[in-house]
C-alpha positions as MATLAB code, in Angstrom:
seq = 'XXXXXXXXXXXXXXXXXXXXXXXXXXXXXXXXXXXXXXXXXXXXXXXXXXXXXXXXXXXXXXXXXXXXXXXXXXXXXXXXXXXXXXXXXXXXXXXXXXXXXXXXXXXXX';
ca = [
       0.000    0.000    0.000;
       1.686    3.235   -1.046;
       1.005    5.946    1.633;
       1.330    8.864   -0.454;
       0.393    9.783   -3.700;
       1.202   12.715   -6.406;
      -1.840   14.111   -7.845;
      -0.193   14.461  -10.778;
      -0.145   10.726  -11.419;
      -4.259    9.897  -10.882;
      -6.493    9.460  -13.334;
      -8.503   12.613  -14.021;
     -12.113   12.112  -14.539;
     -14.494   14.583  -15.363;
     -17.871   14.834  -13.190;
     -19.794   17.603  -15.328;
     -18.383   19.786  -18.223;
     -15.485   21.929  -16.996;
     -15.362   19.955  -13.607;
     -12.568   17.431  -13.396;
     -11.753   15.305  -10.299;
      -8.597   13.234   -9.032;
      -9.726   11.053   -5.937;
      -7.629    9.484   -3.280;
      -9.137    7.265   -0.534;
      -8.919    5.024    2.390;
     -11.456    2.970    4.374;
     -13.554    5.644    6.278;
     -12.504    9.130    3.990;
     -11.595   10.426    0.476;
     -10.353   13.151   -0.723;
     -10.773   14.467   -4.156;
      -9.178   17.411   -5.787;
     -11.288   19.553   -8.033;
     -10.423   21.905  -10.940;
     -13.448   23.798  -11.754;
     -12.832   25.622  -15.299;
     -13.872   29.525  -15.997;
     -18.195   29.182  -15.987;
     -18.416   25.504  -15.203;
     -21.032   24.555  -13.217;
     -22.150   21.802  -11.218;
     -25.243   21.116  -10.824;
     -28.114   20.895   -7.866;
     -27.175   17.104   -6.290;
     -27.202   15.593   -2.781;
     -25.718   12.506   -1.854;
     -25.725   10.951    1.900;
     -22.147   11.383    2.955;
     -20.800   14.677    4.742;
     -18.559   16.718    2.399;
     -16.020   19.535    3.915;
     -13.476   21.678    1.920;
     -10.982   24.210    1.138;
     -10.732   26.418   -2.156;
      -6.753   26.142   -3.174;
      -6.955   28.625   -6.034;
      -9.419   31.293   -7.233;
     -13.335   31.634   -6.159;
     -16.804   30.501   -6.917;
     -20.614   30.797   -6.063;
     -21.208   27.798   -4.005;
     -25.219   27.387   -3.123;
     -25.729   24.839    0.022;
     -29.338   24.451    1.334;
     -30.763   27.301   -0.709;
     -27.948   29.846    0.392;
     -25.387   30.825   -2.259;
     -22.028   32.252   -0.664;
     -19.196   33.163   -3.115;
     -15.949   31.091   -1.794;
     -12.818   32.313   -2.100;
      -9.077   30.822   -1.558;
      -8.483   29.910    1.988;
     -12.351   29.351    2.935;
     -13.809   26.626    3.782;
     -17.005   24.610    3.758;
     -18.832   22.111    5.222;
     -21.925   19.844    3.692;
     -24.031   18.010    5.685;
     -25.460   14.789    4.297;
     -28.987   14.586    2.716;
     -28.007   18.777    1.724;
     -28.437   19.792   -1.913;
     -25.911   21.881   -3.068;
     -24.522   22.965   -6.132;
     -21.078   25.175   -7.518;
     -20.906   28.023  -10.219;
     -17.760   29.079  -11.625;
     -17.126   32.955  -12.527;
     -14.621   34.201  -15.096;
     -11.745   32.649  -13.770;
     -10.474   28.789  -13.067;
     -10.530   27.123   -9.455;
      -9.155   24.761   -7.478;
     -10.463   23.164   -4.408;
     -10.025   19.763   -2.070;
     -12.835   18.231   -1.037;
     -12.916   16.090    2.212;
     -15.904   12.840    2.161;
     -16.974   10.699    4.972;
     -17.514    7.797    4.273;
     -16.129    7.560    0.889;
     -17.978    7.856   -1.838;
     -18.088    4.925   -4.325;
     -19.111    6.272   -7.162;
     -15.993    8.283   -7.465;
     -13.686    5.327   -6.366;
     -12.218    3.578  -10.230;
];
């Protein structure tokens, strides 16, 4: 088992147009970096597990239980389950990591 990894060297998947993910998990939490192109958007979704994260580069609108909050580098955020929430890039690219608990198997391949 290799306990560390380069981003660099995952497979980058894309989860909506302009939204690409690298993933990186263990038994109880994943992690998955996200690079969020200039007006990509992702849309209105919910899933069970608890999401928290950290924007690494640049900002977006981020809408979580109705509220939208533009989220900047250095904030963070945190997603209950069950929540809907959805992202909405401006003019500019983004980074952030997102934090999952438990991991989420549709993005493990």
């Amino acid at each position: 088992m290799a306990y560390t990894q380069n981003p660099d060297d995952i497979e980058r998947r894309e989860l909506a147009p302009g939204v690409f993910l690298r993933t990186m998990w263990g038994d109880k939490i994943m992690m998955s970096l996200v690079e969020i192109e200039a007006g990509a958007q992702v849309p209105m979704h919910s899933h069970p597990h608890e999401q928290a994260g950290m924007v690494l580069e640049g900002e977006f609108d981020f809408t979580i239980g109705g509220v939208t909050t533009r989220v900047k580098r250095g904030e963070t955020y945190i997603i209950p389950g069950g929540v809907e929430h959805s992202v909405q890039a401006n003019d500019r690219p983004s980074r952030a990591l997102d934090i999952f608990s438990p991991p989420r198997e549709d993005y493990m391949s």
